[in-house]
KOLVOZA-799100 format. One line per 2 residues: number of its first residue (from 0); their letters; for each residue x, z, y of C-alpha. Coordinates in steps of 0.02 Angstrom, whole numbers. Layout:
N
NUM = a = X/Z/Y; ...
END
This chain:
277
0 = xx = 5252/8424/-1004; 5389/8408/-897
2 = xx = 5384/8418/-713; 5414/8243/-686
4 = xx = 5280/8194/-810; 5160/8328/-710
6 = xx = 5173/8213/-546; 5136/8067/-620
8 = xx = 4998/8100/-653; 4953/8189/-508
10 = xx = 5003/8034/-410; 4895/7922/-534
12 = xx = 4761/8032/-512; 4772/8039/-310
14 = xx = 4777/7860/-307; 4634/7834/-421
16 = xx = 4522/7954/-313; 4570/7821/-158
18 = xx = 4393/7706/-131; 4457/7522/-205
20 = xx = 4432/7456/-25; 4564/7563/38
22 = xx = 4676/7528/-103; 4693/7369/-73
24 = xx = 4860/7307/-29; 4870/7198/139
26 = xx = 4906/7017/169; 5081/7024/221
28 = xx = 5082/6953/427; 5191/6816/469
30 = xx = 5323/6877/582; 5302/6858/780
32 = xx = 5462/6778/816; 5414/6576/856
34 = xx = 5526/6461/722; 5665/6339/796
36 = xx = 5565/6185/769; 5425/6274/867
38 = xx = 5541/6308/1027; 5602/6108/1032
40 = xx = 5443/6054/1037; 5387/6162/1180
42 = xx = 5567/6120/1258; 5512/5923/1227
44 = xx = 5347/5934/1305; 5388/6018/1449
46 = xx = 5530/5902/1474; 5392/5768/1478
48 = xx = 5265/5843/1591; 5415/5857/1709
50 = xx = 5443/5677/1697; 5278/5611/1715
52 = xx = 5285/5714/1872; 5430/5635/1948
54 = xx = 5338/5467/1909; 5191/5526/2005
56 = xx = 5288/5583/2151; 5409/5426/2185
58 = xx = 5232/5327/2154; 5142/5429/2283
60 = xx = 5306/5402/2405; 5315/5219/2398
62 = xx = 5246/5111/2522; 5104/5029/2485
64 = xx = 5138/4839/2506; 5045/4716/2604
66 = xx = 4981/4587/2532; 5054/4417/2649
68 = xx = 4914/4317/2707; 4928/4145/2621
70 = xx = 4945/4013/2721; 4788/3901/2647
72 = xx = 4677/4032/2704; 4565/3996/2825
74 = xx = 4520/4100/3000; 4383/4207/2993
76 = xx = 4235/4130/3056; 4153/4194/3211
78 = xx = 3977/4195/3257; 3944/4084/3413
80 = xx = 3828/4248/3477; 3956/4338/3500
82 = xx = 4066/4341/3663; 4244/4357/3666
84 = xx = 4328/4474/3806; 4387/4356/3941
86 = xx = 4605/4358/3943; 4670/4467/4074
88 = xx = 4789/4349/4194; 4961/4338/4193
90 = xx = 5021/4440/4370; 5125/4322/4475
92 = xx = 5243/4363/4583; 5185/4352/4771
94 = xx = 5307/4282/4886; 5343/4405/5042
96 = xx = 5352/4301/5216; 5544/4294/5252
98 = xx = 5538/4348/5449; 5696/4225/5473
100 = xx = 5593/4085/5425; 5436/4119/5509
102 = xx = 5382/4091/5671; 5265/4192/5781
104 = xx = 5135/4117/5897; 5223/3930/5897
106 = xx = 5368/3994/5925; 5553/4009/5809
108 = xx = 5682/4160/5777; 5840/4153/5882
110 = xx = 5992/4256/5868; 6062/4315/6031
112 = xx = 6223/4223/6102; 6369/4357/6117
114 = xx = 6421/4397/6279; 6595/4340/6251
116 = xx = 6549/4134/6201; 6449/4117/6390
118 = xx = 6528/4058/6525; 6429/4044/6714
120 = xx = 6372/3871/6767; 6335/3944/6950
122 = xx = 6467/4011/7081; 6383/4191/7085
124 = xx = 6380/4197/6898; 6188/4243/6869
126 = xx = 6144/4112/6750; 6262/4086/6586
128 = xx = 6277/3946/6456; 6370/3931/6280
130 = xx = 6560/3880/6342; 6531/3709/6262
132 = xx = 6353/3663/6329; 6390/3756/6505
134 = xx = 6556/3624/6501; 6426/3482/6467
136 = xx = 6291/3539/6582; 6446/3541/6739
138 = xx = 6463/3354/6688; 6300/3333/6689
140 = xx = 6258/3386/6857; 6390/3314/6956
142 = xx = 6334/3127/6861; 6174/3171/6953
144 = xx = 6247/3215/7113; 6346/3072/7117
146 = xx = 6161/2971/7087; 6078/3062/7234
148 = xx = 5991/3184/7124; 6032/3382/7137
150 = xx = 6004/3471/6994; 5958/3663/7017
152 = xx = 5997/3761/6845; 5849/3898/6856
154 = xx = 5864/3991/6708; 6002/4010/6568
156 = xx = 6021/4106/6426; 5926/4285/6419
158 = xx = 5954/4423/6326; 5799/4508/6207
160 = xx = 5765/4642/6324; 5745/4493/6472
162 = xx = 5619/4410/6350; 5513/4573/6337
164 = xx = 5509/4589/6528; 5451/4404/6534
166 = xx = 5318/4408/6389; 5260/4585/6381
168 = xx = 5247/4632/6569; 5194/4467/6658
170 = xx = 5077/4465/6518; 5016/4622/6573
172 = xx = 5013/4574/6759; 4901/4405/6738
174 = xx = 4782/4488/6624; 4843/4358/6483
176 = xx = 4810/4389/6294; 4961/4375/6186
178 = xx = 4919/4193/6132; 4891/4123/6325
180 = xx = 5056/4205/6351; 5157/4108/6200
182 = xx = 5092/3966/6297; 5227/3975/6429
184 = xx = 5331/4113/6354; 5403/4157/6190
186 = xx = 5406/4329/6127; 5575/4415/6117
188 = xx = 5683/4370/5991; 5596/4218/5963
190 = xx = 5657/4102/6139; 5792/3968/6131
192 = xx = 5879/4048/6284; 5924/4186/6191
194 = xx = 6058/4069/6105; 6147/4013/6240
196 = xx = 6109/3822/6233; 5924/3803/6319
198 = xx = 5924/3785/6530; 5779/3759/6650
200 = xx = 5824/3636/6758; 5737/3598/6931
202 = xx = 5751/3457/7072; 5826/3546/7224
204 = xx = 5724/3427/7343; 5548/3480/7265
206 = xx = 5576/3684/7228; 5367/3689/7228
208 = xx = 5378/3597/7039; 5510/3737/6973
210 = xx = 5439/3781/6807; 5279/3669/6822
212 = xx = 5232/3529/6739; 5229/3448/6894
214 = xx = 5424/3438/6899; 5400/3270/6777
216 = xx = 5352/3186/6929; 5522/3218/7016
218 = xx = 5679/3128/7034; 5779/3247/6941
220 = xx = 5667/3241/6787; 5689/3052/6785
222 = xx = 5866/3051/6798; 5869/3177/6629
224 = xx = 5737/3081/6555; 5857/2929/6555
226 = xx = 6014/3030/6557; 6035/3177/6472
228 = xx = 6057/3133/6295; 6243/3064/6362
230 = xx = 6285/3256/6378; 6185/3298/6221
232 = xx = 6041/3387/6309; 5872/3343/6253
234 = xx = 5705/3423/6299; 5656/3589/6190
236 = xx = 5441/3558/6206; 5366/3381/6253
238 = xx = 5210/3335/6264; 5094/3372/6072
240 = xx = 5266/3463/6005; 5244/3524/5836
242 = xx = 5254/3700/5874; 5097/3688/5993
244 = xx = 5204/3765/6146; 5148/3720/6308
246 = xx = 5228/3540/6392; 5380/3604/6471
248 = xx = 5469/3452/6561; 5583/3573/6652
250 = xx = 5678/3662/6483; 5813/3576/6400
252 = xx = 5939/3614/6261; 6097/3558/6200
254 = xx = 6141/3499/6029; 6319/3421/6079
256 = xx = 6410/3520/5915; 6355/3600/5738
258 = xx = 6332/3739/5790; 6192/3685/5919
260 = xx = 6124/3580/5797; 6125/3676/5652
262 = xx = 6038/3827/5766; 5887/3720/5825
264 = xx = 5868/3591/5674; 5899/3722/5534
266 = xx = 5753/3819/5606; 5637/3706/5627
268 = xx = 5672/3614/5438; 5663/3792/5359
270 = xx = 5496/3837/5438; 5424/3646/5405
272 = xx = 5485/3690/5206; 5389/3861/5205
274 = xx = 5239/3783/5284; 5231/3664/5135
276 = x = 5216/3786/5013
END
């Protein structure tokens, strides 16, 4: 037997001495590498995960609309128990007091005359008019004299700081309370002699009625009575004036040019208007 012969049949011997369970030849295993219609599926799905995704998200994103109420549907109903909060009211403006328009204790705002427009309508030059109403007042006078009656001019125009003397002080001297004093005075910055055009006027035969009611009873107050409005001089406070001043017989102003007029009548229109309101 040759040597090749020999291991055959050793080899077919060895093998037949192997247990038949371990002889038997394995299954081959498929191989672990994924096929190509495998990998475009997986490719596929995951390309359609993604998308649903991106749905999801814009979705999510989106405002959510509101529905528009339609116009046939009726209010809610609501129960007549329960109480509805009151409105809050609408602020309105409050108007401030305008201090030019206002008066104070019966009396009206006056600018003071400057020193420049008076002229003197006595020789020592104490007492001082407007040049136009001290002009006037000249005529005025001598018209008198030349009737028997002598006019005494006792008081012109006065500056503010006169005025507080005359309110503030004599106030203080006769024990008077600031409305007993607006009576007879007006407060500073508030009297018609401070523009130049009011004069108190007495009858040089009966000095005792200077500044008194009494002076209506005098010649000289007759005379202006019937008078004066030929010079344009008329009297500032008669008896029941509106402003509730005191009867002063004895003060007089003139109105004789715009100016005048506008000073007095502009005053006492603007105060009538804010009265109304």
């Amino acid at each position: 037997m040759s040597f090749t012969e020999q291991k055959a049949v050793d080899f077919k011997q060895t093998f037949e001495d192997i247990p038949e369970a371990l002889r038997d030849t394995p299954e081959t295993q498929p191989s672990s590498r994924p096929p190509l219609a495998a990998i475009l599926l997986g490719v596929l799905g995951l390309g359609a995960i993604a998308a649903g995704l991106g749905f999801w998200y814009v979705g999510q994103s989106a405002p959510t609309p509101v529905a528009s109420p339609s116009p046939d549907a009726s209010p809610p109903l609501v129960s007549s128990d329960t109480t509805l909060p009151s409105p809050s009211p609408t602020p309105t403006a409050t108007e401030s007091p305008n201090p030019l328009t206002q008066g104070l204790l019966g009396h009206l705002p006056y600018e003071e005359a400057p020193a420049e427009e008076l002229a003197p309508i006595v020789p020592d030059g104490s007492i001082k008019l407007r040049r136009a109403a001290a002009a006037r007042y000249q005529e005025m006078a001598n018209a008198a004299r030349r009737d028997g009656v002598v006019l005494v001019p006792i008081s012109g125009f006065r500056s503010v700081n006169d005025q507080d003397y005359l309110f503030f002080d004599v106030k203080a001297q006769r024990g008077q309370v600031a409305t007993q004093r607006a009576q007879v005075s007006a407060p500073p910055g508030y009297s018609e002699h401070h523009t130049g055009y009011a004069v108190d006027i007495g009858d040089a035969d009966v000095p005792s009625t200077h500044l008194s009611p009494d002076f209506e009873n005098t010649r000289a107050f007759q005379w202006l009575n019937q008078n004066a409005a030929y010079y344009s001089f008329e009297i500032s406070f008669p008896r029941d004036n509106p402003q509730g001043v005191s009867y002063e017989p004895w003060h007089w102003r003139f109105v004789g040019d715009s100016h005048s007029l506008e000073t007095f009548y502009k005053a006492h229109s603007l105060t009538q208007n804010e009265g109304e309101r």
